[in-house]
Structure formats: C-alpha cells, structure tokens
C-alpha positions as CSV (number, residue, x, y, z in Angstrom):
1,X,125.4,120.8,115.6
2,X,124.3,117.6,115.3
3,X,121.7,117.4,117.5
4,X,120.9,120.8,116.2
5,X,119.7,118.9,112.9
6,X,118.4,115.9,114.3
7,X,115.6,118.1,115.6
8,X,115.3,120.2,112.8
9,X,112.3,120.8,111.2
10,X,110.7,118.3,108.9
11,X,111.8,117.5,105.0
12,X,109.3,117.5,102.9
13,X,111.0,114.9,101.2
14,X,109.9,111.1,101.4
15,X,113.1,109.5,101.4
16,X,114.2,109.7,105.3
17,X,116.4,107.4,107.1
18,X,116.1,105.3,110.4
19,X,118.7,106.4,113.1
20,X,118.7,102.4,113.9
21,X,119.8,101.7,110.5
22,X,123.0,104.4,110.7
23,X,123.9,103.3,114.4
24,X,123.5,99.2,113.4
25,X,125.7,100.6,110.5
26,X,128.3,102.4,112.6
27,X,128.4,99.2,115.6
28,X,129.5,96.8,112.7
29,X,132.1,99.2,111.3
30,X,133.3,99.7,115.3
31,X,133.5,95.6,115.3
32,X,135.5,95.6,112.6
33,X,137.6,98.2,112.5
34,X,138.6,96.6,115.6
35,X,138.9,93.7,115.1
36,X,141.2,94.5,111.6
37,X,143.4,96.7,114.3
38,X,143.8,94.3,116.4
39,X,144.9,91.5,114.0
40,X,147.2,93.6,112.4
41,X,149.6,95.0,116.1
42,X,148.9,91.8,118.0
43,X,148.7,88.7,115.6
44,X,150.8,90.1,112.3
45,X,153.0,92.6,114.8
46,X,152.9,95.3,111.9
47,X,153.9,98.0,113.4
48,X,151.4,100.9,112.9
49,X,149.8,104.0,115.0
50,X,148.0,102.5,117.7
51,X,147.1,105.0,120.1
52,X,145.4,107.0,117.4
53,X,143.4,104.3,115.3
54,X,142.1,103.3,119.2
55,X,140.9,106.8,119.7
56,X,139.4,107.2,116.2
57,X,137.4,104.1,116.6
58,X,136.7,105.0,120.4
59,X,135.5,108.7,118.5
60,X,132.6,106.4,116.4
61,X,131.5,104.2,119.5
62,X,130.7,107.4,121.8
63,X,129.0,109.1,118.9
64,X,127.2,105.8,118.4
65,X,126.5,105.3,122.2
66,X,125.2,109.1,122.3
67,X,122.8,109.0,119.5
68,X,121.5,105.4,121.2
69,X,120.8,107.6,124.2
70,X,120.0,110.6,123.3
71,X,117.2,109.4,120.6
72,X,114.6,106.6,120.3
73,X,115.6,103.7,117.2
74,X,111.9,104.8,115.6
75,X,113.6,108.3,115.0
76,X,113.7,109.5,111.4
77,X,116.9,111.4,110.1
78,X,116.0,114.4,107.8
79,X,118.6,114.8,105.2
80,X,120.7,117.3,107.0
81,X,121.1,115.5,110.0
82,X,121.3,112.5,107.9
83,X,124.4,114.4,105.7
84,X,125.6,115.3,109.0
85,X,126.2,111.9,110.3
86,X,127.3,110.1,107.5
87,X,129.7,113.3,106.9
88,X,131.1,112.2,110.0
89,X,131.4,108.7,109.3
90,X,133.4,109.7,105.8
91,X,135.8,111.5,108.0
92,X,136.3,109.2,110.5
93,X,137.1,106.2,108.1
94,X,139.1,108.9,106.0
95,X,141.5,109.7,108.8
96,X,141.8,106.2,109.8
97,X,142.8,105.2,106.3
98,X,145.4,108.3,106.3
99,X,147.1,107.3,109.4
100,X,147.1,103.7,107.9
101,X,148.9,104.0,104.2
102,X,146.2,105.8,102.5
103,X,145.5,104.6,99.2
104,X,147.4,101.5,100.0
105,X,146.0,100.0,102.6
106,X,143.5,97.4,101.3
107,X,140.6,98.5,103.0
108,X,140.4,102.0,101.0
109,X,137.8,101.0,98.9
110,X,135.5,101.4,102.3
111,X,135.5,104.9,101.7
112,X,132.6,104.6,99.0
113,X,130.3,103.2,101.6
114,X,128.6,106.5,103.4
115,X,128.1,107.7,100.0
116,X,126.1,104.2,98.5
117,X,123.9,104.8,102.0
118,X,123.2,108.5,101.1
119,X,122.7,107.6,97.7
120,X,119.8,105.2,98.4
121,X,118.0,106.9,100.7
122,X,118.7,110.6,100.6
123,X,117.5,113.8,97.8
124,X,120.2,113.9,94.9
125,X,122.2,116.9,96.1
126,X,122.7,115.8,99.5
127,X,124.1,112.5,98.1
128,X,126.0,114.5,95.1
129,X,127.9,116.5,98.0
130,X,128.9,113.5,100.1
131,X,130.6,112.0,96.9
132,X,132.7,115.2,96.4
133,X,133.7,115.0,100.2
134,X,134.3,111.7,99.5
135,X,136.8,112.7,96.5
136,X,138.3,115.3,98.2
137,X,139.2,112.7,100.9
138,X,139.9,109.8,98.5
139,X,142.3,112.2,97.0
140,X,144.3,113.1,100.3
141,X,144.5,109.6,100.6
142,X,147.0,109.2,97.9
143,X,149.5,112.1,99.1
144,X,149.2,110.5,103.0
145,X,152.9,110.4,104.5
146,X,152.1,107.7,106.7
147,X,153.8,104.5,105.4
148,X,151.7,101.3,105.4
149,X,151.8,98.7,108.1
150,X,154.1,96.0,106.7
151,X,157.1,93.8,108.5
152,X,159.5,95.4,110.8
153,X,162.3,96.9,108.9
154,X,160.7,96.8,105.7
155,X,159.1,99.6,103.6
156,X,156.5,98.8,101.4
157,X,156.7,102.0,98.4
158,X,153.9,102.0,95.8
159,X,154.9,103.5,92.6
160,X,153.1,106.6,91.5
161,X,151.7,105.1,88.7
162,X,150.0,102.2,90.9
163,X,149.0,104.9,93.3
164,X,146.9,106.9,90.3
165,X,145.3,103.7,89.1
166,X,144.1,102.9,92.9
167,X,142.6,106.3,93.4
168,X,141.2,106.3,89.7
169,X,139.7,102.9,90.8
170,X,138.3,104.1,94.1
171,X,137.0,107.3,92.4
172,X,135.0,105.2,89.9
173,X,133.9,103.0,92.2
174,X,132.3,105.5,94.0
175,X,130.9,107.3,91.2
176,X,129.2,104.2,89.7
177,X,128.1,102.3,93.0
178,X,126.6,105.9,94.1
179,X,124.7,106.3,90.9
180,X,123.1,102.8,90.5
181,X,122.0,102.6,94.3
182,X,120.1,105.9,93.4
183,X,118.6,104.6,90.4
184,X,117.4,101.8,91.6
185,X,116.2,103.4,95.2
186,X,114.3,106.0,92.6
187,X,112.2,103.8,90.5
188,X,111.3,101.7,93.8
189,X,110.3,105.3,95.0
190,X,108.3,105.7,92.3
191,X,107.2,101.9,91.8
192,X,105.6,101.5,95.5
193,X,104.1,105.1,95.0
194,X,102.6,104.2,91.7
195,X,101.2,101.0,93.5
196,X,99.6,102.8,96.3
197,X,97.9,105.4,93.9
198,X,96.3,102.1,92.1
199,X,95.1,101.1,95.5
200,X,93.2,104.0,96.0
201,X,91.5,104.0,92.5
202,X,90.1,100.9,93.7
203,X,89.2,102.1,96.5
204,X,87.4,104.8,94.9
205,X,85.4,102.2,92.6
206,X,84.7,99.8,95.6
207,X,82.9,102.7,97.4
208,X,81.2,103.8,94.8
209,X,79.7,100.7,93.9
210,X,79.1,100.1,97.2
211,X,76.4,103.3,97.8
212,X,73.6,101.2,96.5
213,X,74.0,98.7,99.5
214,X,74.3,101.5,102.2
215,X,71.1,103.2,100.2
216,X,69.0,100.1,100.9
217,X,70.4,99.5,104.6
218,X,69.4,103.3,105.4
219,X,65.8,102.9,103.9
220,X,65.4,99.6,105.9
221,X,66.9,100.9,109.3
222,X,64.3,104.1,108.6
223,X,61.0,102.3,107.8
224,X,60.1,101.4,111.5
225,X,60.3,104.7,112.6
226,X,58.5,106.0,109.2
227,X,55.9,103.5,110.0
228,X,54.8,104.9,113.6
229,X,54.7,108.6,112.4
230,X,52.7,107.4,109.3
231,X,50.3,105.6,111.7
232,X,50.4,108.8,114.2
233,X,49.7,111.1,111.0
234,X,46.4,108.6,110.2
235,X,45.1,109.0,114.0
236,X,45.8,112.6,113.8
237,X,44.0,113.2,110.2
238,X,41.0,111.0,111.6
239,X,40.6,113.3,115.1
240,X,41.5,116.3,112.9
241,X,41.0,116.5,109.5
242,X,37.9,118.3,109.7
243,X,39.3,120.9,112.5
244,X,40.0,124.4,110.3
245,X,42.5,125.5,112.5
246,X,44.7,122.1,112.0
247,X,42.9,119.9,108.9
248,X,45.0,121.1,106.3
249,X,48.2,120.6,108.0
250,X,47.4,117.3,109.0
251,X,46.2,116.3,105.2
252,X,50.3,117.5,104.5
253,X,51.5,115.6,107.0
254,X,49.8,112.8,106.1
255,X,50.8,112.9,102.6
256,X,54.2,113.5,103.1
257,X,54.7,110.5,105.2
258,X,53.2,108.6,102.3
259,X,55.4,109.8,99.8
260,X,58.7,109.3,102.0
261,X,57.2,106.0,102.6
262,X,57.2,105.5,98.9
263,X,61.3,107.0,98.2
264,X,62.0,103.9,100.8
265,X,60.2,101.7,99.1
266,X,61.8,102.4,95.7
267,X,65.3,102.6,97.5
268,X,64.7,99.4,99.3
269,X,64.0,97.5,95.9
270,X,66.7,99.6,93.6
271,X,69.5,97.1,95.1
272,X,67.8,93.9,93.8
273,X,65.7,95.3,90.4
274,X,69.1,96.8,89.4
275,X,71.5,93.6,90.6
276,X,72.0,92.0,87.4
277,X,72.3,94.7,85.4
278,X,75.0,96.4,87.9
279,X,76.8,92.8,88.2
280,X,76.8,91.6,84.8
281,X,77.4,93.6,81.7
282,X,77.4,92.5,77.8
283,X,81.1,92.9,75.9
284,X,79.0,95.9,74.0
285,X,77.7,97.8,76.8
286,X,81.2,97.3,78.3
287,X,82.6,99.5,75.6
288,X,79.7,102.0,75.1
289,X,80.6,102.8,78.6
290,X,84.0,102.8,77.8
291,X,83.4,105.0,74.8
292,X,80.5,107.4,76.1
293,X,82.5,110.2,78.4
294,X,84.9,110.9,75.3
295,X,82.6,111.6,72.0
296,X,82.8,115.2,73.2
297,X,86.3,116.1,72.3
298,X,86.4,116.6,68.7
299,X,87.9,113.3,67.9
300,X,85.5,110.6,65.8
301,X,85.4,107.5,67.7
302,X,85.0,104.8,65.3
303,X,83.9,101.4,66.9
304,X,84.7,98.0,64.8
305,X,82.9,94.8,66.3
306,X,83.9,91.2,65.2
307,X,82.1,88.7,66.3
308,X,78.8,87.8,66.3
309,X,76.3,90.0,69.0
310,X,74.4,86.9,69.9
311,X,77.7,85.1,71.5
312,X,79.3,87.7,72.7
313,X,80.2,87.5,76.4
314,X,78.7,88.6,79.2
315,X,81.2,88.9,82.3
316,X,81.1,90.3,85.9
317,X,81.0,94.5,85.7
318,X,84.4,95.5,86.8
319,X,85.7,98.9,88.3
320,X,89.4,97.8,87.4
321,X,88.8,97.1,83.3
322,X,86.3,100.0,82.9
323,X,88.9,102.2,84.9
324,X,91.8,101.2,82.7
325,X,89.9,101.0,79.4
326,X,88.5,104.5,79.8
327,X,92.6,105.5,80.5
328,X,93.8,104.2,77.6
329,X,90.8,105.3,75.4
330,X,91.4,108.7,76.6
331,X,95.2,108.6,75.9
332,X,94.3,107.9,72.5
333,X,91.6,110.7,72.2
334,X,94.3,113.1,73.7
335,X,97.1,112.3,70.7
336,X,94.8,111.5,67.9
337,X,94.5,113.8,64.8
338,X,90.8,113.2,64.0
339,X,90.3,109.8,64.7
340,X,90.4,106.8,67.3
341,X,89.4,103.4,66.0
342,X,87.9,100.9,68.7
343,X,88.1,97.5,67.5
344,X,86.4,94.6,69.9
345,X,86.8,91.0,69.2
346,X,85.3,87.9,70.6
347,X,85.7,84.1,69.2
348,X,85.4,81.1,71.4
349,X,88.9,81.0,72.7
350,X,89.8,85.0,73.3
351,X,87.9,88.6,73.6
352,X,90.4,91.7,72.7
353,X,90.0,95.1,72.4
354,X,92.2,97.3,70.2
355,X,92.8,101.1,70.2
356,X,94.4,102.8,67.8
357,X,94.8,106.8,67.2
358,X,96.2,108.7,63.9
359,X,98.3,110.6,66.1
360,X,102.4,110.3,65.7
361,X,102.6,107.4,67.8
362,X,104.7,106.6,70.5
363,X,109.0,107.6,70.6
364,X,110.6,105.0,69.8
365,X,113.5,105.5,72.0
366,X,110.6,104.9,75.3
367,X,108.3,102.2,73.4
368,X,109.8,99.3,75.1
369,X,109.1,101.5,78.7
370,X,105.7,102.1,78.3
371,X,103.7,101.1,81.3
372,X,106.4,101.9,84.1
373,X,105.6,104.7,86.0
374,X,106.2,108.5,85.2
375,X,107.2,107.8,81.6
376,X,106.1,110.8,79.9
377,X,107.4,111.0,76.4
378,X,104.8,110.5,73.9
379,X,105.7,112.6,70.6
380,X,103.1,114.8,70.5
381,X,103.8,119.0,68.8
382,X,107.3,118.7,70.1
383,X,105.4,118.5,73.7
384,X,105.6,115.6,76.0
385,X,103.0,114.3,78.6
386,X,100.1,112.1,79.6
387,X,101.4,108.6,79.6
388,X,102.9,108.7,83.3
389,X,101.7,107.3,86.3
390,X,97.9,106.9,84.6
391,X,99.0,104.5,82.1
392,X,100.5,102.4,85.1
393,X,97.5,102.4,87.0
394,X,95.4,101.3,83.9
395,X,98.4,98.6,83.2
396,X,98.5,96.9,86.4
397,X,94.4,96.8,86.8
398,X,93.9,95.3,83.3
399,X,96.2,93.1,83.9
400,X,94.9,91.9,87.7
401,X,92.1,91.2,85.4
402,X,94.4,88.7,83.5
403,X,94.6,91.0,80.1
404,X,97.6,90.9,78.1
405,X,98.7,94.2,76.9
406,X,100.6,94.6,73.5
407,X,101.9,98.6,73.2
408,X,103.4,99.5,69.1
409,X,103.5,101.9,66.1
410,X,101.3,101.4,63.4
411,X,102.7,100.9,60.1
412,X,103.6,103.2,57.3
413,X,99.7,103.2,55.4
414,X,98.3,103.3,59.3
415,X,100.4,105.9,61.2
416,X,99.6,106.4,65.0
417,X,99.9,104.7,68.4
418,X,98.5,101.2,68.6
419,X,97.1,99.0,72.4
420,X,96.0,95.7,72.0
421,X,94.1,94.0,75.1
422,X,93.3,90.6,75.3
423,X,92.0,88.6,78.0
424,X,91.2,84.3,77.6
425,X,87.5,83.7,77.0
426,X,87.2,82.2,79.9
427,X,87.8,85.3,82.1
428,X,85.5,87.7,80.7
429,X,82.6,85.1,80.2
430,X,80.5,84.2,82.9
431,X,78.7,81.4,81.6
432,X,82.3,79.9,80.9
433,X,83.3,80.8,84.2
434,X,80.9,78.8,86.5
C-alpha cells in the first residue's frame, strides 16, 4: 500500500515533501525512543514491557531502512503517500505510548508531532485528517490499562480529573501547533510565489527594453552581406539594364536593395538618436505615461502638479516605477465613482506622487494588510477583488526603487481610497545622482 502511493500519480499541489526529510525525521525518533527505553529498564530498572516497545521501535527502523532502499533521498512524497507515512508514524508512537501509561507518560505530548509536519507541508484536508487520527488516538491514550513505568512495587494512579486536563492539554496542543505551522507555511507559500511572479515582470520589462539593442545588432551583422548583393545588383543593372527580357527586373532588384539598405540604416541609428530619450525621462512625461493607457475607462483623470516645471527632475526611465505606478493608477480607476485625482510633487528635498479615487475606499478591517499578497477585500458594490497579488508586485518594485508607500481613507469631505509615494530627491534626479 505504501509503495502503491509513493508511486502514484502526481499532485497537482505544490506543497510536496522530501522522503529524506520523513526518514531523517523517523532515525532521530528511532535514536531516541531508544535511548528513552533503554534508560528507563537498565539505568532506572522501571519495570515496563520490553519485548514489545523493542519490536515497535524495530517496526520504524525497517520501515525507515526500506524506504532508504527502496527510493532515492531526491524523491518527492505526494500527499497520500505522505498521509500514509506519517499515518504510520502516529500509530507507531500511539501504541508505544499505550503500552507505556498513556496519557501519563511524559512523553505524550509527542503525539502532536506528525500532525505539525503534515500541517506545514501538506493540502488542508490531508492535515485536518491526521489531527482527528491523532485525537482519536490521543483519546485511547487516556483509557490505556497499561500502568506507567514507576518503582518496583509501587503504582503510580492518576486521578481522573488530572487525566482529563492532560488529554484536554494534548488535544489543544495539537490543535493550535497544527494550525499556526499551516499559517505560517501558507503565507510563505504565497510570499515566495508572489516574489517569483515580480521576477518575471521584470523580466518582461528587461526584454522589452532590450529589443532596441538586438534590432541594431541584427542590422549590423546583416549589412555585409546587404552590401555584396547591392554591389552584385549595380554590376547586373549596368550589363542588363538595357536587356528587355531582364532590365526591369534588375531596376527592382536594384531598388530594393537600396531601400533594405536604407531600413538598416535607420535601425542601426534608432539605438543612439532615441538613447536619451529611452534612458532618461522628465517627472511629467513619467506620469503622462503613467496616465495615458487609462483615460479610456470612463473615469476623469485629474492631474495636480506642484512644483515648478523648470526644476522638476529628470531620472533614469524605469520598468519597475512605471510598472507599479500604472498598477496602482489602475486600481484606483477600477474603484473610483467618476474621478481619480493625480497629484505629483517635487521640492528640493522629495518628489511624491499621490492617487486618490472617490470610490468607498479601502475596509478597514484589511487596511493595515494592504500590500501582502492575495489580499482581496477592497469594498467595492458588496463585491471584493483587485488588490491581490498585483498590488504586491507594484509594492515591492516601487519600493526597490527606494519609494515609501503610505496606503489610507480619505476623510469625511474627501471620501475614497488614498496612495501616497514618495521617493528622496536624490533618487529620482539624475543630475543629483552623479
């Protein structure tokens, strides 16, 4: 059965687990459920089941041994298989506990452990079943007829009420350790998948800015061979341009090779005549090409400039602020009423951005959450949405670019969702920059 779901068919769930994880796992509970055995009949001389704690433990090493064997370390558990084992490792610790005092023996607590591994890296129901396993066996535990190992002639009773609170105690334990492993494995999940989605935006704008480049390298690694069938077509034209069989083709090939001639040219030099205005943008044209993809959508886009034009800054064009201003420009157009107010800033010392919407503004209850991923509750219509993983990506690239970002409500006159952005002078300016 086991191996049956070792090699089962692929989960299409991303949360696997190593087998060298669960078999590193299993050794140290084989070392020390030995060791704790050993201790207790040889050095303490408590008398207690020997023969079958041995064989339990001896159960876990050849399972162990088998799966070492049997399967490379690289292997990946699905979740059955993964269920399967640590079902096996519940049980195992389970029995050894009932044939040990149960609920009395000190080492009880244990029991929670298979169910904090599934919890942090199995799917939610896989892990949910485990723990009610893990009840079930917590609560055979506490009726266990098995006495606990203490000094020869003496037996140690707990009273019912102390058994209760120990199983009460285990139970929550469980429940709680169970619950914040898979809370914190889940937004890790979802932080290092956020991350890697913000990776490939990049990406995306790095190649894209990069097609210039390759443009001009193509024109240049084409020209030599351009060349010889231009001077092929002029040798041809001279022998043939008069021929009325072949003139008139030659006059088109001719002019053809001219005019690729030309398109290289023009490619050649679009790299260096556009440079500076690619490279470095005014704070204005910054926003205009912030603002320009979303006048479309029935909103009025109001822009407010303070500052004066002849000082504002001019910094280096990047993907990362224009990606990320554009998100949270288009958040704003999404939830607005009628209106989105743009207001851009520049003094010595800082340049900011504000956008603001007459929408209903953000809940108040996620405010404080805005900008981790998959958050999703804007008020909007009774209807939630479009402040997830998007708003991450635009958070973490704006603030690479060393922005500060300021998320509130307006007030009562001013109603609506409010984003401040402000970067130092210094980082948007290039003349302040050299």
């Amino acid at each position: 059965m086991i191996a049956a779901a070792l090699d089962g068919e692929e989960s299409t769930t991303s949360r696997v687990l190593r087998l060298q994880t669960i078999v590193r796992l299993r050794w140290l509970a084989v070392g020390g459920q030995s060791i704790a055995v050993m201790i207790i009949a040889f050095w303490l001389r408590f008398p207690l089941p020997l023969i079958a704690c041995c064989s339990l433990i001896a159960f876990l090493a050849w399972v162990n041994t088998y799966l070492t064997i049997r399967y490379p370390p690289t292997h990946r558990l699905q979740p059955p298989a993964a269920f399967a084992l640590l079902g096996i490792d519940l049980a195992q610790l389970t029995a050894l506990l009932f044939i040990t005092g149960g609920l009395a023996n000190p080492f009880a607590p244990l029991v929670c452990v298979p169910v904090i591994i599934s919890s942090a890296s199995q799917p939610k129901w896989h892990s949910v079943a485990l723990a009610v396993l893990a009840i079930i066996g917590i609560t055979a535990l506490a009726f266990t007829p098995f006495p606990l190992p203490w000094y020869p002639g003496v037996v140690l009773l707990v009273p019912p009420v102390l058994t209760a609170g120990f199983w009460f105690a285990i139970v929550s334990t469980t429940a709680f350790a169970a619950f914040y492993t898979y809370r914190v494995s889940l937004e890790a999940s979802e932080l290092s998948e956020a991350l890697t989605a913000t990776e490939l935006v990049l990406q995306r704008e790095k190649h894209l800015s990069q097609l210039d480049g390759l443009a001009a390298a193509a024109a240049h690694e084409l020209g030599t061979p351009l060349a010889t069938i231009s001077v092929v077509a002029r040798e041809m034209e001279r022998e043939l341009g008069d021929d009325p069989r072949f003139g008139e083709d030659v006059h088109l090939l001719r002019s053809q090779s001219e005019r690729c001639r030309d398109i290289l040219r023009r490619l050649t030099t679009l790299s260096s005549e556009n440079e500076a205005h690619m490279r470095h943008l005014p704070l204005s044209s910054l926003i205009e090409e912030v603002m320009a993809p979303h006048r479309e959508f029935g909103i009025q886009i109001n822009l407010i400039e303070q500052g004066n034009r002849a000082t504002e800054p001019v910094g280096n064009r990047n993907a990362g602020i224009l990606y990320g201003l554009g998100n949270l420009l288009e958040n704003a157009v999404d939830y607005a009423k009628s209106e989105v107010t743009v207001t851009v800033t520049h003094t010595p010392e800082i340049v900011s951005v504000m956008i603001e919407d007459d929408g209903d503004g953000y809940a108040p209850d996620i405010l404080s959450r805005i900008g981790e991923p998959y958050v999703t509750k804007r008020q909007k219509d009774d209807s939630a949405g479009g402040l997830g993983l998007g708003l991450f990506i635009a958070k973490t690239l704006l603030e690479r670019s060393g922005a500060k970002l300021t998320f509130e409500n307006g007030g009562p006159e001013k109603p609506g969702a409010r984003v401040s952005v402000e970067w130092p002078r210094i980082l948007m300016d290039t003349k302040l920059s050299k």
